[in-house]
BALOBA-1460 file (C-alpha; in Angstrom, 3 decimals):
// residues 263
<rec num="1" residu="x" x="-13.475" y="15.049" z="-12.743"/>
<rec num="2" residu="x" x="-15.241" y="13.885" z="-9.592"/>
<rec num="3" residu="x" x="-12.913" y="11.181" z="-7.808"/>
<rec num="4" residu="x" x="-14.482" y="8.275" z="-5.848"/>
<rec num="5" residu="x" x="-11.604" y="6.324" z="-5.651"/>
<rec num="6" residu="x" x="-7.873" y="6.587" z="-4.239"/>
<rec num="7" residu="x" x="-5.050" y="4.083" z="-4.472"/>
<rec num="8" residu="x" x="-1.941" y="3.789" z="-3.379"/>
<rec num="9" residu="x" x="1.196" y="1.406" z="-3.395"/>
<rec num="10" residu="x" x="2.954" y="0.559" z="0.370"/>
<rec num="11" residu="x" x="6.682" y="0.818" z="0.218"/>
<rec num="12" residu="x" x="7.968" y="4.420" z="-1.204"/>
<rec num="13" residu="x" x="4.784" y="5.933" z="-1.476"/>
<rec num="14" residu="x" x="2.237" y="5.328" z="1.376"/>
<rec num="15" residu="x" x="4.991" y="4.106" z="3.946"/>
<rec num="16" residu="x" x="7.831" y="6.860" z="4.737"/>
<rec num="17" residu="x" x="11.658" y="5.154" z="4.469"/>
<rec num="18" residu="x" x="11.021" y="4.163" z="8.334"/>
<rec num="19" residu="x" x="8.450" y="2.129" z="7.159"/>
<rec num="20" residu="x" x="5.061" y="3.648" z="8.744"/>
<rec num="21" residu="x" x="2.462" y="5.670" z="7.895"/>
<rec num="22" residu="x" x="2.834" y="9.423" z="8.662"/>
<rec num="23" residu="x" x="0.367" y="10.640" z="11.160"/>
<rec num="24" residu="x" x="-0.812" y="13.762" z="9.016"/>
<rec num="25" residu="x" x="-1.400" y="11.189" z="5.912"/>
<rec num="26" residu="x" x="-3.246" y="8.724" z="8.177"/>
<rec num="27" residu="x" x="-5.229" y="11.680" z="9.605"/>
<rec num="28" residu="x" x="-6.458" y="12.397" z="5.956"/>
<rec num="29" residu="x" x="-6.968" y="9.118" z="5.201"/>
<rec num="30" residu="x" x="-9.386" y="8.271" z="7.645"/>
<rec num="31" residu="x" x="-11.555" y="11.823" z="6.721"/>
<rec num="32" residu="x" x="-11.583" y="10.979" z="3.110"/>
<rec num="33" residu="x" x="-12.747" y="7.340" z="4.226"/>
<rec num="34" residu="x" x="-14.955" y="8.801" z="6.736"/>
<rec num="35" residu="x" x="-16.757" y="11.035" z="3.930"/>
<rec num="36" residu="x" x="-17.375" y="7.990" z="0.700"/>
<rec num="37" residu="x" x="-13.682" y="8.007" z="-0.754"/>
<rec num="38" residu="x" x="-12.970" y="4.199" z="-1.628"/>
<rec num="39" residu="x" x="-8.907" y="3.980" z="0.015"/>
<rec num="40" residu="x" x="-7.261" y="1.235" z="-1.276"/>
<rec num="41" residu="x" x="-3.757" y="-0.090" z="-1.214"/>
<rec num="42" residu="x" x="-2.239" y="-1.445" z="-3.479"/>
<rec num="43" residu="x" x="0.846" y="-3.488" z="-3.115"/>
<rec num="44" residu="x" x="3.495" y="-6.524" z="-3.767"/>
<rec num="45" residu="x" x="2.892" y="-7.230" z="0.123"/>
<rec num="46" residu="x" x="1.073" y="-10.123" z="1.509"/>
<rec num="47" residu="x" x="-2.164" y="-8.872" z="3.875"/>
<rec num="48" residu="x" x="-0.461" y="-10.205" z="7.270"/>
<rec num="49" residu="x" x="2.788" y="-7.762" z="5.933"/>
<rec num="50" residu="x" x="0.557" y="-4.949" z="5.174"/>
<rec num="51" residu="x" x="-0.896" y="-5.601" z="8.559"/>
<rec num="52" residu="x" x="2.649" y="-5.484" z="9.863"/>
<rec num="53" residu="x" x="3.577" y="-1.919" z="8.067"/>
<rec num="54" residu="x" x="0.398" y="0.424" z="8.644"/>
<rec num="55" residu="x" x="-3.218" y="0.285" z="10.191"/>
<rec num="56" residu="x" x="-5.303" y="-1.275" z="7.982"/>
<rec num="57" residu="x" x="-8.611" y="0.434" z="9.104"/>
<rec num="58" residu="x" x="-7.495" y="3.289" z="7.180"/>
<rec num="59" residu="x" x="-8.422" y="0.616" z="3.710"/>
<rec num="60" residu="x" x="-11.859" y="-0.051" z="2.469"/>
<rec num="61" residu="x" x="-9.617" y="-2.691" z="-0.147"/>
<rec num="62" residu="x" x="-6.232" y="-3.945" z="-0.259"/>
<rec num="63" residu="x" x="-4.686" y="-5.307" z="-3.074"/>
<rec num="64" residu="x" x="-2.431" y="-7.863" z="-2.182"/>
<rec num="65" residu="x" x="0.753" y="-9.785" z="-4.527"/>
<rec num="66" residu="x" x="0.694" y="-6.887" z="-7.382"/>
<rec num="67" residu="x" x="-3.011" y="-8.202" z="-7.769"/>
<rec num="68" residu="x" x="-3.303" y="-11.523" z="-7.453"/>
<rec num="69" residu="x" x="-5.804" y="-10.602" z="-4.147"/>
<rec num="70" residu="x" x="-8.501" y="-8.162" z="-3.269"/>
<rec num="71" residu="x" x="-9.061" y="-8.152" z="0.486"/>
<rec num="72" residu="x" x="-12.280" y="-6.466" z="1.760"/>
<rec num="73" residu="x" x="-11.196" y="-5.132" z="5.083"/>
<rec num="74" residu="x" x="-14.543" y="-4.474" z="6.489"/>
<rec num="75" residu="x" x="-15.592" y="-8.299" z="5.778"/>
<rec num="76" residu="x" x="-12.004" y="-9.278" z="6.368"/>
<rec num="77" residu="x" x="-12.837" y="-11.089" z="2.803"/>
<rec num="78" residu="x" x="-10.574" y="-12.659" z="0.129"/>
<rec num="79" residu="x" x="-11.051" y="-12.593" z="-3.651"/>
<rec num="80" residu="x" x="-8.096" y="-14.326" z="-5.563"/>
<rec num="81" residu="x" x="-8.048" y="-13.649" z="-9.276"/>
<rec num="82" residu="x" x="-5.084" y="-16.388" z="-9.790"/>
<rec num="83" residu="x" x="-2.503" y="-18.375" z="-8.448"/>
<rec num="84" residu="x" x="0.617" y="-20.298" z="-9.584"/>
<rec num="85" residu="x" x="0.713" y="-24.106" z="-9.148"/>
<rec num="86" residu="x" x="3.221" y="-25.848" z="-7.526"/>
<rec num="87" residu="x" x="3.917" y="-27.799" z="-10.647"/>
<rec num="88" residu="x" x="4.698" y="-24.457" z="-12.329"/>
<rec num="89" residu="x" x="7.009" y="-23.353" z="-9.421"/>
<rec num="90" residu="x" x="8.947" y="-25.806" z="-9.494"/>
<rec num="91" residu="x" x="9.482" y="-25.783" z="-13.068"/>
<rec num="92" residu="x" x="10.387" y="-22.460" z="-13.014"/>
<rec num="93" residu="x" x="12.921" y="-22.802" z="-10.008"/>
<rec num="94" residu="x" x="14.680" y="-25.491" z="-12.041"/>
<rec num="95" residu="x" x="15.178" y="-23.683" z="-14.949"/>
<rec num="96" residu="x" x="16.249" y="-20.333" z="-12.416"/>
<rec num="97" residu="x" x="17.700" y="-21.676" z="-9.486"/>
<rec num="98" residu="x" x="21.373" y="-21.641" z="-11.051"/>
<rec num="99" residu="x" x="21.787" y="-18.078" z="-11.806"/>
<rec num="100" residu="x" x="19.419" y="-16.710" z="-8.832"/>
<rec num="101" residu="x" x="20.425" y="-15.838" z="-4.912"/>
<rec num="102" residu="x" x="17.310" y="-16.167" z="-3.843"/>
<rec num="103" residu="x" x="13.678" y="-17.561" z="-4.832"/>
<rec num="104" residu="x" x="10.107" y="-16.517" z="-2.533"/>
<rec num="105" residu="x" x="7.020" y="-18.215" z="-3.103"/>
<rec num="106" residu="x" x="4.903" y="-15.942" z="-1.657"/>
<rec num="107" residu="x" x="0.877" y="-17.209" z="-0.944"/>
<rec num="108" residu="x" x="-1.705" y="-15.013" z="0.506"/>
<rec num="109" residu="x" x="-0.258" y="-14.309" z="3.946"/>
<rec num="110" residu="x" x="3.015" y="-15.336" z="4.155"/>
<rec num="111" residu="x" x="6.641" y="-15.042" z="2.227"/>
<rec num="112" residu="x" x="8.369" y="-19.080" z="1.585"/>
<rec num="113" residu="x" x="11.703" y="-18.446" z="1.475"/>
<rec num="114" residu="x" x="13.082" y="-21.697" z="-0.843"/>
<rec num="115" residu="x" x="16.244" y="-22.520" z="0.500"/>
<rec num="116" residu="x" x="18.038" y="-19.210" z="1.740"/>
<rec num="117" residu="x" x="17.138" y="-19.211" z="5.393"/>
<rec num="118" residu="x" x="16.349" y="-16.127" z="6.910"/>
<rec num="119" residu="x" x="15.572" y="-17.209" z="10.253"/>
<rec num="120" residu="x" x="13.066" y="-14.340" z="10.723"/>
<rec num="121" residu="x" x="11.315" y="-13.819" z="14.207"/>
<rec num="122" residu="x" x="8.454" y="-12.341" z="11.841"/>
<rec num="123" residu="x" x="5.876" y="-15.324" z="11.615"/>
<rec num="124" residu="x" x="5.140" y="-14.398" z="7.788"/>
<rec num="125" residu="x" x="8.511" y="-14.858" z="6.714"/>
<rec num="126" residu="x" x="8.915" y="-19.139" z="6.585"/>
<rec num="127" residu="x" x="12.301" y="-21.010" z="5.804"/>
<rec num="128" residu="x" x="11.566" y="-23.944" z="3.344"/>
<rec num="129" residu="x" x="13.277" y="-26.298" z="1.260"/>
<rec num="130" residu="x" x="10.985" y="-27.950" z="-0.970"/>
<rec num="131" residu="x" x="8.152" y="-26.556" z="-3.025"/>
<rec num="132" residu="x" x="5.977" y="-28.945" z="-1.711"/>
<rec num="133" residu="x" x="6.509" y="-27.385" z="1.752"/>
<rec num="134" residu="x" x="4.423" y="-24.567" z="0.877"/>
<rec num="135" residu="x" x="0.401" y="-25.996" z="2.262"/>
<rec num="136" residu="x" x="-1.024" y="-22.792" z="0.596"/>
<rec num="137" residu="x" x="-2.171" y="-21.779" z="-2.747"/>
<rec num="138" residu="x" x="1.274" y="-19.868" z="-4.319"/>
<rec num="139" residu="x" x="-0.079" y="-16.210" z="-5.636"/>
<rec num="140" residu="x" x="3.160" y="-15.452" z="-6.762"/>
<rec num="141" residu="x" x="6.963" y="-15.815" z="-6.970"/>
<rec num="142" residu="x" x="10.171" y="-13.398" z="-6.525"/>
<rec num="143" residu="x" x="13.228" y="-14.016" z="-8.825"/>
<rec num="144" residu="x" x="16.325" y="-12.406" z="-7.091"/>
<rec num="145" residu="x" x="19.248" y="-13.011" z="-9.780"/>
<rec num="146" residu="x" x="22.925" y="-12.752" z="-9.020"/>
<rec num="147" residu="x" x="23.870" y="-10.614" z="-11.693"/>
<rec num="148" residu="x" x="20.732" y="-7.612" z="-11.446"/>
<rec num="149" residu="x" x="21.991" y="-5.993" z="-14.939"/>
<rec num="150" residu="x" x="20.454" y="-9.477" z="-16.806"/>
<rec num="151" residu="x" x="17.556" y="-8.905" z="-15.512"/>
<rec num="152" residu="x" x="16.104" y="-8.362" z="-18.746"/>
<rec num="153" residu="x" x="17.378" y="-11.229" z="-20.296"/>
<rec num="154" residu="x" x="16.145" y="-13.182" z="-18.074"/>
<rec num="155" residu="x" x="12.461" y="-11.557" z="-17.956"/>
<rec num="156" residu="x" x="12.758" y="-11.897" z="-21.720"/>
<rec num="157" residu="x" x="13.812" y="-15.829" z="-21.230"/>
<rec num="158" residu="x" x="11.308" y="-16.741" z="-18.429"/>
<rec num="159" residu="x" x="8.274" y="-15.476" z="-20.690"/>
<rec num="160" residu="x" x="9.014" y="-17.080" z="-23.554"/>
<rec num="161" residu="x" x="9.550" y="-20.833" z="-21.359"/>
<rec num="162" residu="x" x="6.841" y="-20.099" z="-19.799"/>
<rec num="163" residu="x" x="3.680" y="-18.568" z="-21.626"/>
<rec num="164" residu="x" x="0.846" y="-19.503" z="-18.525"/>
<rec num="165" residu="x" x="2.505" y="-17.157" z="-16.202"/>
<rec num="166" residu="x" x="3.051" y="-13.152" z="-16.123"/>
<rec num="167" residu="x" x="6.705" y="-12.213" z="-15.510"/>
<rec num="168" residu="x" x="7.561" y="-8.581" z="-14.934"/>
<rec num="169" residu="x" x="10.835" y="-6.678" z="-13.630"/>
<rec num="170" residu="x" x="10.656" y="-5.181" z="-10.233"/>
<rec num="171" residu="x" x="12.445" y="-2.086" z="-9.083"/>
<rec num="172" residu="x" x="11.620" y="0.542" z="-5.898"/>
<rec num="173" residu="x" x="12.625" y="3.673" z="-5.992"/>
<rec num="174" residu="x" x="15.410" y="4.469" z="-4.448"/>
<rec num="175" residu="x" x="17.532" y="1.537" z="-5.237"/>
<rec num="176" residu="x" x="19.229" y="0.183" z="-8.334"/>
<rec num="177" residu="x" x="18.892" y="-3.546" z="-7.734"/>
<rec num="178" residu="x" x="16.653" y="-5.492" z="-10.128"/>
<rec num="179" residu="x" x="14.524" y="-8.593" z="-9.664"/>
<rec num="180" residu="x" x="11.885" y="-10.569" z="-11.413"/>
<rec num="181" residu="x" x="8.505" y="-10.919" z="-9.956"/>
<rec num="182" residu="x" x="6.290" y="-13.893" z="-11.393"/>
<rec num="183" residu="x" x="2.132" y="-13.543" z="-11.338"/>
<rec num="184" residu="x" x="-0.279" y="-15.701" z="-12.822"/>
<rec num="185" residu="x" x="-1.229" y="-15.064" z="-15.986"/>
<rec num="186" residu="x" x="-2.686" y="-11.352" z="-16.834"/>
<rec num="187" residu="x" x="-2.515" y="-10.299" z="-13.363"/>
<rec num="188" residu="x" x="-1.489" y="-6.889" z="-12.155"/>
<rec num="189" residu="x" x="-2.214" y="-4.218" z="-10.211"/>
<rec num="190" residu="x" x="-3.452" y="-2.226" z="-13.252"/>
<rec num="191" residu="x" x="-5.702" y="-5.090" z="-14.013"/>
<rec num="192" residu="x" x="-6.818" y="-5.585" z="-10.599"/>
<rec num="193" residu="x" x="-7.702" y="-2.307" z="-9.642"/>
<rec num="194" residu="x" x="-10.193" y="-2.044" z="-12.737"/>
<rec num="195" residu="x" x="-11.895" y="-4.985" z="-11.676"/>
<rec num="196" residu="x" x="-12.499" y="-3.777" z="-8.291"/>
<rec num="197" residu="x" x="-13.827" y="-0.499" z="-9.849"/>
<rec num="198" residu="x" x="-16.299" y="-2.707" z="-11.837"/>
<rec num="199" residu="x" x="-17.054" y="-4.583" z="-8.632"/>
<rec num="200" residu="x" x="-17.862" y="-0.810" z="-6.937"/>
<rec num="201" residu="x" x="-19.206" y="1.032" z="-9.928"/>
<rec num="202" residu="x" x="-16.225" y="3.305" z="-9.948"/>
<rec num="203" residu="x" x="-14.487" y="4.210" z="-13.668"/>
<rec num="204" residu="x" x="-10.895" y="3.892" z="-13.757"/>
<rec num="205" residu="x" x="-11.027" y="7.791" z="-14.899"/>
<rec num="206" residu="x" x="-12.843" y="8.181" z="-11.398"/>
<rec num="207" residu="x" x="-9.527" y="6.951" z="-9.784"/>
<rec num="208" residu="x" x="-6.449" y="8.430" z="-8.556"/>
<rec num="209" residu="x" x="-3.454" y="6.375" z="-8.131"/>
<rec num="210" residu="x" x="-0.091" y="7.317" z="-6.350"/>
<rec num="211" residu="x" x="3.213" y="5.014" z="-7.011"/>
<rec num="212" residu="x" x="7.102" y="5.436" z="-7.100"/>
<rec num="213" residu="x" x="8.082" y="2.107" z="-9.276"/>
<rec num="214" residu="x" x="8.023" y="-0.047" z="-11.956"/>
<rec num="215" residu="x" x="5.491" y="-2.313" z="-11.050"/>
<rec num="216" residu="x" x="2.973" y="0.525" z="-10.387"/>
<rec num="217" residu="x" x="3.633" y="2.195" z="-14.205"/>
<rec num="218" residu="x" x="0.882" y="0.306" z="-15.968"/>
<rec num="219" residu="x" x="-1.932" y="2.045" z="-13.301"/>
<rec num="220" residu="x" x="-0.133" y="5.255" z="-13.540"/>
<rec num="221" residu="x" x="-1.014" y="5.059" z="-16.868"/>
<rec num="222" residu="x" x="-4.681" y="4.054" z="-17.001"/>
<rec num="223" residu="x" x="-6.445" y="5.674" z="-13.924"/>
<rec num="224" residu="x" x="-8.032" y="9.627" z="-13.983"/>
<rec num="225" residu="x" x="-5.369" y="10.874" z="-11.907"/>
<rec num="226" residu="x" x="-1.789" y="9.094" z="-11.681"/>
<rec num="227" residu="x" x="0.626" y="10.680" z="-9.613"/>
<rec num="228" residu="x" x="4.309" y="9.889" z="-8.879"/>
<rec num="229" residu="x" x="5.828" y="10.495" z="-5.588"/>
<rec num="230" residu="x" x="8.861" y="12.813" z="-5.909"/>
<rec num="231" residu="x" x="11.059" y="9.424" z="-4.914"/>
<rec num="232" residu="x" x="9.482" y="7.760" z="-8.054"/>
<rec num="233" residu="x" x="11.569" y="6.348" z="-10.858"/>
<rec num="234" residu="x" x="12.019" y="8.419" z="-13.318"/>
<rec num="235" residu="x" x="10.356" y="6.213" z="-15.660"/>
<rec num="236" residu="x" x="7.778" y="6.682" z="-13.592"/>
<rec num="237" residu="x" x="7.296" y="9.982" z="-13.271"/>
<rec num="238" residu="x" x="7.404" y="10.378" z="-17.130"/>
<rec num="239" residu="x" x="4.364" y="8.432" z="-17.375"/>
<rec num="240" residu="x" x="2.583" y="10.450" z="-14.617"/>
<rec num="241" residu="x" x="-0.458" y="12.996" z="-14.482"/>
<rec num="242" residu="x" x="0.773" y="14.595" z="-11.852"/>
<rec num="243" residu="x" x="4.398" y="14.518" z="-9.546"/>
<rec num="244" residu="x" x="4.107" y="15.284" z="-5.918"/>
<rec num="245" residu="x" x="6.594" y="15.579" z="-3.272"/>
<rec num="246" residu="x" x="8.548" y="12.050" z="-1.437"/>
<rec num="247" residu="x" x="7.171" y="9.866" z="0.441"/>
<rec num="248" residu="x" x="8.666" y="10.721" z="3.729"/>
<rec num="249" residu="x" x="7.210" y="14.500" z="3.335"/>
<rec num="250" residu="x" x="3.655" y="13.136" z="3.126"/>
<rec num="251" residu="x" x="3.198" y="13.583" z="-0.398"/>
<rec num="252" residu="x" x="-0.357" y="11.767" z="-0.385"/>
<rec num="253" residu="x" x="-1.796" y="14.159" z="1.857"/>
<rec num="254" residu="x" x="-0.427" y="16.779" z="0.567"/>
<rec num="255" residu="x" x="-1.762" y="16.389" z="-3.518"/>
<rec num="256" residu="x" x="-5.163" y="15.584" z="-2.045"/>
<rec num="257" residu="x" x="-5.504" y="17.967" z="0.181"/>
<rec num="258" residu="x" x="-4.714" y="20.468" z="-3.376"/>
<rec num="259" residu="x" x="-7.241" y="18.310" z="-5.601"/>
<rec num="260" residu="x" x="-10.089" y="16.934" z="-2.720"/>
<rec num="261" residu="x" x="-10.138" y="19.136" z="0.360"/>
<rec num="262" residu="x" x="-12.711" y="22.133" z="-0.493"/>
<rec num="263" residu="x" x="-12.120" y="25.181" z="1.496"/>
């Protein structure tokens, strides 16, 4: 198979566990860019947080808020598939709020945190109270529950309430802790991804895809080529083409230099 396209999700995969981009993997990066390879990310972060975490020149596409968002980083161009309404939102945080220690409404470039303040010197993270504080279109929501092990229940709960909205469990690699993240309706990074390769003229079997947890399974799955870092779930890697080694021992760079780089 001839691969035109590679993908990749931020935290556990691209980004080591010190939260930047490894010189060799940038290095690579930028050749296969350099040379007609589409690089995309593809990620729960908003753009101005991606900004924040790794150079985005090293992107032709970033996929923003598990796909509610393709940004075009060479025409610094938004294309929103979705978003939540504030009248949803704030049905859902009444029927949540009780058994939850904390609720984001996250839009396109910054995190709302409702009620819990942070107090963050980073200007993307914002302190609210109200829904209704939020002046920007809401692309999607995070659910952080006091007890993590009902998780499930709760998923199971939230989708039945509410049918218009996509509600999925979230959990990195590396860490135990469970929360909810809510999408508009049908949205994913799976789902996303293919309609950027339509947009391109690139098959999802021309794709390769490298992730480490839950909410990257469902491209795993469908593109040519999914690979799971060696940090990955292990329902993750399970699902996988392909396992390489951890994110902090560039395991990008080091499966495509095996698979792309011709000697």
């Amino acid at each position: 198979m001839e691969y035109k396209l590679i993908a990749m999700d931020f935290d556990g995969t691209l980004l080591t566990d010190n939260k930047n981009v490894s010189p060799k993997t940038e290095a690579l990066l930028r050749k296969l860019k350099k040379q007609g390879y589409k690089i995309v990310g593809a990620t729960a972060r908003t753009i101005d947080s991606c900004k924040d975490a790794a150079p985005i020149d090293i992107f032709t596409h970033v996929i923003i808020n598990n796909g509610v968002t393709i940004y075009s980083v060479d025409q610094q161009q938004e294309e929103w598939l979705g978003y939540i309404t504030q009248q949803e939102a704030s049905k859902i945080i009444q029927e949540v709020e009780e058994v939850t220690t904390q609720i984001d409404l996250i839009s396109g470039t910054k995190y709302y945190i409702y009620k819990h303040k942070k107090n963050s010197p980073l200007s993307f993270i914002v302190d609210i109270d109200k829904v209704e504080d939020v002046k920007e279109k809401i692309a999607r929501m995070n659910i952080f529950l006091k007890s993590g092990e009902d998780a499930n229940t709760h998923y199971q709960w939230i989708t039945q309430k509410f049918p218009n909205i996509n509600c999925f469990i979230m959990q990195d690699s590396g860490s135990t802790k469970q929360w909810l993240n809510v999408n508009p309706k049908n949205i994913n990074k799976a789902h996303t991804l293919e309609k950027l390769g339509e947009e391109l003229g690139i098959k999802r079997q021309e794709m390769i895809f490298f992730g480490d947890g839950l909410n990257d399974l469902e491209v795993i799955e469908r593109v040519g080529l999914g690979v799971a870092m060696g940090n990955a779930l292990p329902e993750v890697k399970e699902k996988a083409s392909m396992i390489t080694v951890s994110n902090n021992e560039d395991g990008i760079e080091k499966l495509l230099v095996k698979k792309l780089i011709r000697k």
